[in-house]
C-alpha positions in Angstrom: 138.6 124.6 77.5 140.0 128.2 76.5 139.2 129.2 73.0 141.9 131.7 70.7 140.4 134.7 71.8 141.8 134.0 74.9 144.4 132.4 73.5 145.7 135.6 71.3 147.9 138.1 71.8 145.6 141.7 71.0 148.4 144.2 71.3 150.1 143.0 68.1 152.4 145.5 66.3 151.3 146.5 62.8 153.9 148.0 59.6 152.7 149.1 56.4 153.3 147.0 53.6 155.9 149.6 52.1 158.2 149.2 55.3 161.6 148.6 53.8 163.0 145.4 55.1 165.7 147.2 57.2 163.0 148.6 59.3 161.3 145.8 59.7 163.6 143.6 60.7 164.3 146.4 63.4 160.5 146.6 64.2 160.6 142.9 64.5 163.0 142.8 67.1 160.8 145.7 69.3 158.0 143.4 69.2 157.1 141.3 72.1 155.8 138.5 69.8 158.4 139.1 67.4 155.4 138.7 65.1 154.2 142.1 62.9 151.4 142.1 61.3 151.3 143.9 57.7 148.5 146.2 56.1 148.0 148.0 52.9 145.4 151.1 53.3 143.8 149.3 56.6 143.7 146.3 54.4 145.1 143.3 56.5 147.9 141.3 53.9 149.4 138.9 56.5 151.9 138.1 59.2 156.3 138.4 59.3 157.8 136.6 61.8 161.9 136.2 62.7 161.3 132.7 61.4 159.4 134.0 57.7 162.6 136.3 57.5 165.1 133.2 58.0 163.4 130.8 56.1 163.3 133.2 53.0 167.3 134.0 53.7 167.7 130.4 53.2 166.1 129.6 50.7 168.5 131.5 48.7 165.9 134.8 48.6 167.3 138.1 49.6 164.8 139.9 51.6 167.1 143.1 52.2 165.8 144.6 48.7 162.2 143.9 49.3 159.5 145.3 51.0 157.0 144.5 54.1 154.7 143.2 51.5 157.4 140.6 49.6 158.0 139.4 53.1 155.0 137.6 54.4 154.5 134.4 56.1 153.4 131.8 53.4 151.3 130.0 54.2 149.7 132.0 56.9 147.2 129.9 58.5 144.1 131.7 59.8 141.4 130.7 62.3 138.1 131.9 63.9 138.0 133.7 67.4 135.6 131.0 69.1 138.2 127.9 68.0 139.3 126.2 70.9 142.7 125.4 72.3 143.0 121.4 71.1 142.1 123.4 67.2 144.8 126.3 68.5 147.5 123.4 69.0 146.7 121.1 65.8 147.8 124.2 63.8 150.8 125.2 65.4 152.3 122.1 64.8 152.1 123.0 61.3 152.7 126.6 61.7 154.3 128.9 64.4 151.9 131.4 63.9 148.3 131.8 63.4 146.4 134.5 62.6 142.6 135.2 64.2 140.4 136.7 62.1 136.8 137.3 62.6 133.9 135.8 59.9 134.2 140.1 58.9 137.9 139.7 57.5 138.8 141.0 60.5 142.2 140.5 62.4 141.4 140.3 66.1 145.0 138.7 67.1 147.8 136.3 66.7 149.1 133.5 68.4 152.3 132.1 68.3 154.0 129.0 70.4 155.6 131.2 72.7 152.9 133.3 73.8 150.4 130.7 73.7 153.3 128.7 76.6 153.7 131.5 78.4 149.6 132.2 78.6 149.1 128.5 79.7 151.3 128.7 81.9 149.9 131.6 83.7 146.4 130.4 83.4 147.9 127.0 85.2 149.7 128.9 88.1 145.8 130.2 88.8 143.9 127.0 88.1 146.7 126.4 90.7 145.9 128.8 93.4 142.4 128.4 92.6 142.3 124.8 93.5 144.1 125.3 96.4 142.1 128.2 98.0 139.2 125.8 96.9 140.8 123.1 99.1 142.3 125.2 101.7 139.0 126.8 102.4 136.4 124.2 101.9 134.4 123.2 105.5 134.5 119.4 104.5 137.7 117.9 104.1 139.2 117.0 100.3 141.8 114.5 99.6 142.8 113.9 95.8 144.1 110.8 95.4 146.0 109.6 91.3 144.6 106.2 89.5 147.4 104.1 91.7 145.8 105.4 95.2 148.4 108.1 95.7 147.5 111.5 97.6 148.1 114.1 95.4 146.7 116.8 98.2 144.8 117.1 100.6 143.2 120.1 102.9 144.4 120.9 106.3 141.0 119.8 107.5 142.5 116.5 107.5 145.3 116.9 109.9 141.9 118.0 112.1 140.1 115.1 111.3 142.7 112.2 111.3 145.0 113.8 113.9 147.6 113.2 111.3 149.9 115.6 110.0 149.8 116.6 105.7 153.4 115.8 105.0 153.3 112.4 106.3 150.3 111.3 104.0 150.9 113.3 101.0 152.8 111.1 98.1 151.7 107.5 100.4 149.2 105.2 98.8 146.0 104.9 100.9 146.9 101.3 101.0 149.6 102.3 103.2 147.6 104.9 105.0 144.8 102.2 105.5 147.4 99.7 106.9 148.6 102.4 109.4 145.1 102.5 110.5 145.3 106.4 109.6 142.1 105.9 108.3 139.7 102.6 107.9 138.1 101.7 105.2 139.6 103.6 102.7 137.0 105.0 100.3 139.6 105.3 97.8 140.6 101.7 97.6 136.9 101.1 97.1 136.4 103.4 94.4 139.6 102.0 92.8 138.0 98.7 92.6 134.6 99.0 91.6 134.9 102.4 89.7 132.4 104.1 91.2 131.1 106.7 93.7 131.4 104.9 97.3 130.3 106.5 100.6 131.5 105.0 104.1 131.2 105.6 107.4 135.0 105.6 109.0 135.7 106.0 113.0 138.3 107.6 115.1 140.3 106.6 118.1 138.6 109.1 120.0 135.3 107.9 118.9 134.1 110.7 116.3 132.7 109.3 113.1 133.4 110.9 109.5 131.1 109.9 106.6 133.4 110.1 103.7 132.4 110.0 100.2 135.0 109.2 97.1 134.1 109.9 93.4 135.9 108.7 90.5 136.9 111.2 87.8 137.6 109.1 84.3 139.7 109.9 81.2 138.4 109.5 77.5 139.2 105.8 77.9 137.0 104.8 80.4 139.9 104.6 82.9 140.0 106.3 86.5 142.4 109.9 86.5 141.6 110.7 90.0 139.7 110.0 92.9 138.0 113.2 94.8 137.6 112.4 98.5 134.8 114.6 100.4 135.2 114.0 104.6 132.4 115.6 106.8 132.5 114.9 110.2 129.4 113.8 111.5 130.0 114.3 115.3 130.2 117.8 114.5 127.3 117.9 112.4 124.7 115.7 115.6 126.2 118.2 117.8 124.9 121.1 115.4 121.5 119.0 115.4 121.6 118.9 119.6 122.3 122.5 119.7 119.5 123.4 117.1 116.9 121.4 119.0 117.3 123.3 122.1 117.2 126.4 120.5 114.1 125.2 119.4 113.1 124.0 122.8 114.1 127.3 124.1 112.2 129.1 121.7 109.0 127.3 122.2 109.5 128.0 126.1 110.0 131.3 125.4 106.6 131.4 123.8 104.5 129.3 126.3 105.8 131.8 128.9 104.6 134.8 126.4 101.3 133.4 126.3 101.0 132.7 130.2 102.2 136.7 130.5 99.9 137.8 127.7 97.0 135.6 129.9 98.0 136.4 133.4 99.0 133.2 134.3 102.6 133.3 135.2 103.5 134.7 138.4 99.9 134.4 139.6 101.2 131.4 141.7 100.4 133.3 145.3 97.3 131.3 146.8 94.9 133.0 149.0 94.4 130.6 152.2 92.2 131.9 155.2 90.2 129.1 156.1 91.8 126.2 158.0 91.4 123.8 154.9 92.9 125.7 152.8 95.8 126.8 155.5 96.1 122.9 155.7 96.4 122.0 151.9 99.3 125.0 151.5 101.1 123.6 154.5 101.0 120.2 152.4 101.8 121.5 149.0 105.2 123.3 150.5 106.4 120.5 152.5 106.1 118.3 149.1 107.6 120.8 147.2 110.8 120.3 147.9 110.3 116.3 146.5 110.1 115.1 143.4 107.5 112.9 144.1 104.3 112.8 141.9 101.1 114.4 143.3 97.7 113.5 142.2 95.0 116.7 142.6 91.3 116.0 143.1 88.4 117.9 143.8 85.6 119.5 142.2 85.7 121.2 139.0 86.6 124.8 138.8 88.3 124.8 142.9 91.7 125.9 141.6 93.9 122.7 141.2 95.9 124.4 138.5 96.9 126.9 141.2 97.7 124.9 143.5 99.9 122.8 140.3 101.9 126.0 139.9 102.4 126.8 143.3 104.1 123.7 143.9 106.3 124.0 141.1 106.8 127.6 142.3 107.7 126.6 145.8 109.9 123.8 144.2 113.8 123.6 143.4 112.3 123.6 139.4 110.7 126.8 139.6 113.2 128.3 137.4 112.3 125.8 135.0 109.2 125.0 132.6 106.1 124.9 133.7 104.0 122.8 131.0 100.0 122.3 131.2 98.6 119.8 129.3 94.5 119.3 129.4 93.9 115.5 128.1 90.6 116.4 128.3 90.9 119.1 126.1 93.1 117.9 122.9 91.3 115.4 120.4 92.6 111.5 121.3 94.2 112.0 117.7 96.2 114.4 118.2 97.5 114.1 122.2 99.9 111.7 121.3 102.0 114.0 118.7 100.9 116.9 121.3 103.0 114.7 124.5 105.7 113.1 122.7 106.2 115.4 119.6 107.1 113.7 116.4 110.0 113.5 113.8 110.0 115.3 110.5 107.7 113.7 108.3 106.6 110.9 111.1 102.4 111.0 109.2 100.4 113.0 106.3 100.5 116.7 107.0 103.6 116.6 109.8 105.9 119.2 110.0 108.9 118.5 107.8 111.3 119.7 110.5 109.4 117.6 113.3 107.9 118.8 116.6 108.7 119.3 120.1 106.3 117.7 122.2 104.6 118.8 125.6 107.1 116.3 127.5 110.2 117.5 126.0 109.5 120.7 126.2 109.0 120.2 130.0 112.2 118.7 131.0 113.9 120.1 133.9 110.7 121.5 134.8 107.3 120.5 135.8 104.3 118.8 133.2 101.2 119.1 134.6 98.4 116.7 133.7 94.6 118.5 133.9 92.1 115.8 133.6 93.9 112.6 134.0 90.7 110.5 133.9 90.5 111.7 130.1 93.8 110.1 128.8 93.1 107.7 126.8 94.0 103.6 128.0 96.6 103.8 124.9 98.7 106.7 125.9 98.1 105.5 129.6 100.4 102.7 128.9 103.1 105.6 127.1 102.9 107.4 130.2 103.5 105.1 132.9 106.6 104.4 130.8 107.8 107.7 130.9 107.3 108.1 134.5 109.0 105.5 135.1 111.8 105.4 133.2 112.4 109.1 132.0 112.7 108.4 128.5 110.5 109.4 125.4 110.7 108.6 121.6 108.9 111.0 119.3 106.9 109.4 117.3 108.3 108.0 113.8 112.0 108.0 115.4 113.7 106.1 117.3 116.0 108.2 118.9 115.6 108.2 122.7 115.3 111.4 124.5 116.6 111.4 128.2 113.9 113.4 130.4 114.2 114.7 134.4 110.7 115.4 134.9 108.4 116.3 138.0 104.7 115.2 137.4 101.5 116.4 138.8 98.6 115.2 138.0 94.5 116.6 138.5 91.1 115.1 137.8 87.3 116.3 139.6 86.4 112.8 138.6 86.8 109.5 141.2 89.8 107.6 139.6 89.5 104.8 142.3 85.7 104.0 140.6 87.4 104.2 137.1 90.0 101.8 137.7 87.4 98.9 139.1 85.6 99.9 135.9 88.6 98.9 133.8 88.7 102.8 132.3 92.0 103.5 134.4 94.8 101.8 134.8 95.3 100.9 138.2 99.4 101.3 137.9 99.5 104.5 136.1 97.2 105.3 139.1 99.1 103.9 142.0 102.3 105.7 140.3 100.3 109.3 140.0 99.0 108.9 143.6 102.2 109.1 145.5 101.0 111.7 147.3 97.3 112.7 146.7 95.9 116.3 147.7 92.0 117.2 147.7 91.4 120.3 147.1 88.2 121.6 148.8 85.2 123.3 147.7 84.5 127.1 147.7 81.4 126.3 150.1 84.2 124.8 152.8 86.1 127.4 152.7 84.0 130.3 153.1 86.4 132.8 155.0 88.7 132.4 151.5 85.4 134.1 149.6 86.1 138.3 150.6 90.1 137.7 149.7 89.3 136.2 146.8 86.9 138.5 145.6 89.1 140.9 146.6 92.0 139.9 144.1 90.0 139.1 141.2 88.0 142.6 141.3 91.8 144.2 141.1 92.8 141.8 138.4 89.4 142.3 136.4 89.2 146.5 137.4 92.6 146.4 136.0 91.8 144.6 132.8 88.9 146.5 131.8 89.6 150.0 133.2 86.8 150.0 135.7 86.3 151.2 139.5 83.9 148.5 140.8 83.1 147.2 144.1 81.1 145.1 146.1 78.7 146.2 148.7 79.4 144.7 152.3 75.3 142.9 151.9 77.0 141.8 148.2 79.7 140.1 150.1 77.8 138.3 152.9 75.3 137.1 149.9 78.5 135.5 148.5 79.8 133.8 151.7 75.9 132.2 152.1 76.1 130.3 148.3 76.7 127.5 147.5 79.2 128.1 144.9 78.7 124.4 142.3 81.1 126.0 140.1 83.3 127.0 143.1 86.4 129.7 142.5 85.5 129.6 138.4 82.1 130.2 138.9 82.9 133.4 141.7 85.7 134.6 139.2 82.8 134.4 136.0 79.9 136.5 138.5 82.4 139.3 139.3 83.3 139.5 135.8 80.0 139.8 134.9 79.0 141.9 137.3 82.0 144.7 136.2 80.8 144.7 132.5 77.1 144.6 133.0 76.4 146.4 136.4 76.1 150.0 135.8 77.1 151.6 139.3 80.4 151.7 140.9 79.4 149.6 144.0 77.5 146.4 143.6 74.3 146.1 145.4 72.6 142.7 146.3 69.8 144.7 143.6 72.6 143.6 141.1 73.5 140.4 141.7 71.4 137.9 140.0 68.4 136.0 141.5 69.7 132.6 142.4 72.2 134.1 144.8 69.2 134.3 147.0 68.2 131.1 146.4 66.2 131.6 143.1 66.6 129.4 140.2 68.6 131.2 137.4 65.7 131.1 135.0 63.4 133.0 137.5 66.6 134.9 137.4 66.8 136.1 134.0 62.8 136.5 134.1 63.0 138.8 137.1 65.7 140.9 135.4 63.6 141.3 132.3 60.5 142.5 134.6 63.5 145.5 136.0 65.6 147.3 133.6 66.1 145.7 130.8 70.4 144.9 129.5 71.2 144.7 126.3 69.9 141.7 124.4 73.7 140.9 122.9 74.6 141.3 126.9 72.1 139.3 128.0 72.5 136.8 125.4 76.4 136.4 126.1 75.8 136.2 130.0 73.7 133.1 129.1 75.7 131.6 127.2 78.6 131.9 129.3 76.6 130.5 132.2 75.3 127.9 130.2 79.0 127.0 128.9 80.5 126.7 132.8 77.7 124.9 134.0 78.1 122.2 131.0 81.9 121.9 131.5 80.9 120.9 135.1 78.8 118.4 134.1 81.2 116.7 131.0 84.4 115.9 130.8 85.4 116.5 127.6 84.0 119.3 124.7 82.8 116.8 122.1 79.7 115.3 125.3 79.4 119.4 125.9 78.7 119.7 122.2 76.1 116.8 121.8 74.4 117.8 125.3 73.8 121.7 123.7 73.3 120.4 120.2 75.8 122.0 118.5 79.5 121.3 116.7 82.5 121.0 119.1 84.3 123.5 117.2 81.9 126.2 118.3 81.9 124.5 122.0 85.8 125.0 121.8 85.6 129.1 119.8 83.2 129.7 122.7 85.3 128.6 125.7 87.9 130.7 124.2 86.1 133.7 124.0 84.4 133.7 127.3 88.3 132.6 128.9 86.6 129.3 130.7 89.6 126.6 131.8 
């Protein structure tokens, strides 16, 4: 509510209190108030107005003989700056002037019935355009509706979201509206009859929902003045939702692919196939790729499956699409459910507030691939057979289903056949993963792949750490007469080794380590001791790294690696890390 010094009119004229009356009456009648305000020596006396003049002419006074001074309003009501308007209006009913004087004696201003009308009335023409630009412009639809159910006015945003135009609804009731199924329920009606705020869901022809909300605003009385409708429409706002999840899905694409760049991975998808098994097994893999059919990889570990995974997907109709790699072997049971299906804001104690994507989601139009089957736990099992399936996920703590087009391939070095008599493997999850089953072989079977492959990772490791290395041609005929346990893994571990610790440019069989010839590793290490002696921190890190590959061939998963070397399985898991074992 305004208060006088608002109110008041600052530019007042101002007359000594000498003034003849002649002159003032003539000042008078320059004034825009008609109001003058009279001083003696800067000393304020009071207020003449037209009326003060005509009221003393008829009460039988002659004012043309006096002075400013005999000629003041009496009485001349008075009132502080900060008094506001309902104050303002209780004493012009009594007087048509007031005077505004601050707690100093002051005179700020006057007021007078006119002025005061014609300032309302300007400060209601912008309350007026105020409220409308507020309307006009406001995203959500508002409808103002009096006590009887009438629309006062309403925003163009409901012509957009009634498909109904503003001069057919403005001055109806909304029991009319209601009845012309222009809009059903009417929130007004409801907050009409139990006076308070109501929210409600109302539907179009078209099938868009709008959640309206109506608030009551009341008089001093207790009784309703008007009803404010807000109208959001919700379609809009779960299309928004949609849009922002795939920008989310597209941004955590986006980084899986930076890390697979930053790593090497993507685009590494060319397999190197000389020997007849291996000419055989990439044969297979292209003819499949062109189905959608699920493919189950087995072999020993460390023999490339993931390769041949992602050159499948690369030789597919998806290889535009997402390649995903999920190790159930490698993510805690706790957590690989939230990693698969993702979860919704809030779903458990310490979730993301905005929720997660998960592994399969993120996946979709692409291809999920499953390292170590055999670890997924008989739970999740169940989950995944489901999804396979079906094609549809839930994250967890929603229940909003999620429409997937997935290709699935699956990998294990462990016999899923023998887990599944054991009752550790579901036997339809595993009839469903082996649609079409590929075994991939073993380094040792597929000797004439050994000089290619050495071949590519010296130029990938060279390249890497800036060196000029080679192998000698006795180097490589030592390599194509081992064994190999750790197959392609264990060949792409020696030659790093070999570039960081050998100290000539061509690596002699002198170089290699013992049990290439047929020693065990330990006379290995002995006999390298007896010869020049590397670096202890070298030394030490070779060891562990051997040690590391030749426990992640013997367990499955890093908590048995931990308890077999005796120590936590968050070192097991730092470790892996830093040597770069899969």
């Amino acid at each position: 509510m305004p208060a006088a010094k608002e109110l008041m009119l600052k530019e007042y004229a101002s007359i000594d209190s000498e003034m003849p009356c002649s002159a003032v009456v003539e000042k008078i009648l320059q004034s825009a108030g008609q109001v003058l305000a009279v001083f003696e020596r800067k000393k304020y006396l009071g207020l003449i107005t037209t009326h003060s003049l005509v009221t003393l002419e008829r009460g039988g006074t002659s004012p043309v003989s006096k002075k400013a001074g005999e000629l003041l309003l009496d009485p001349c009501p008075e009132i502080s700056p900060d008094t506001d308007l309902s104050g303002v209006l209780a004493v012009l009913q009594q007087q048509p002037v007031i005077a505004v004087k601050s707690k100093q004696g002051k005179l700020e201003g006057v007021i007078t019935g006119s002025l005061l009308a014609l300032k309302l009335a300007v400060s209601a023409q912008e309350l007026e355009k105020e409220l409308d630009a507020v309307i006009a412009f406001s995203s959500d639809e508002i409808l103002i509706a009096d006590r009887e159910g009438r629309v006062l006015r309403a925003s163009r945003q409901f012509e957009d979201n009634f498909g109904v135009e503003l001069d057919a609804v403005l001055g109806k009731t909304v029991d009319e509206l209601e009845k012309k199924k222009v809009f059903y329920p009417s929130v007004t009606r409801l907050v009409l009859d139990k006076k308070e705020v109501q929210t409600v869901i109302q539907s179009r022809r078209d099938g868009r929902k709008l959640l309206a909300t109506g608030t009551p605003a009341f008089n001093d009385d207790g009784s309703i003045f008007r009803v404010v409708v807000n109208t959001r429409d919700i379609t809009k706002l779960n299309n928004l939702k949609q849009k922002l999840e795939e920008t989310e899905l597209l941004k955590n694409r986006y980084q899986q692919e930076l890390v697979e760049l930053r790593q090497g991975y993507l685009g590494s998808s060319d397999l190197i196939a000389e020997s007849p098994a291996m000419v055989d097994l990439v044969r297979m893999a292209q003819k499949i790729a062109a189905v959608d059919s699920t493919v189950l990889l087995t072999g020993e570990s460390g023999v490339g499956k993931g390769m041949i995974a992602r050159f499948i997907h690369s030789c597919s109709p998806r290889s535009a699409k997402p390649f995903t790699v999920v190790n159930c072997g490698a993510i805690p049971e706790n957590l690989l459910e939230s990693e698969l299906f993702g979860y919704a804001g809030g779903a458990f104690t310490g979730a993301l507030k905005e929720g997660k994507i998960g592994k399969l989601e993120l996946a979709n139009k692409g291809t999920l691939f499953l390292d170590e089957i055999a670890d997924l736990p008989l739970n999740l099992q169940v989950k995944l057979l489901h999804v396979i399936q079906e094609g549809v996920i839930s994250r967890i703590g929603s229940t909003r289903e999620i429409i997937l087009n997935l290709r699935f391939i699956a990998a294990t070095n462990r016999d899923i056949a023998t887990l599944v008599e054991e009752g550790k493997f579901r036997e339809d999850l595993y009839f469903r993963l082996d649609v079409i089953p590929l075994l991939v072989p073993p380094l040792r079977e597929r000797r004439e792949d050994i000089r290619k492959l050495t071949a590519a990772f010296l130029e990938k490791l060279n390249r890497r750490y800036q060196k000029q290395k080679s192998f000698s041609a006795e180097a490589l005929t030592m390599f194509e007469a081992y064994q190999w346990p750790g197959n392609v893994r264990e060949l792409e571990n020696l030659i790093e080794r070999m570039i960081i610790v050998a100290e000539v440019e061509e690596i002699t069989p002198q170089s290699l380590p013992g049990y290439l010839l047929g020693e065990s590793k330990k006379e290995s290490f002995l006999q390298a001791a007896k010869g020049d002696l590397p670096p202890l921190k070298e030394a030490l890190e070779t060891l562990e790294k051997e040690l590391l590959t030749k426990a992640m061939q013997r367990y499955r998963t890093t908590y048995e690696i931990a308890v077999a070397l005796q120590v936590d399985q968050s070192t097991v898991v730092r470790k892996i890390h830093k040597h770069k074992l899969s």
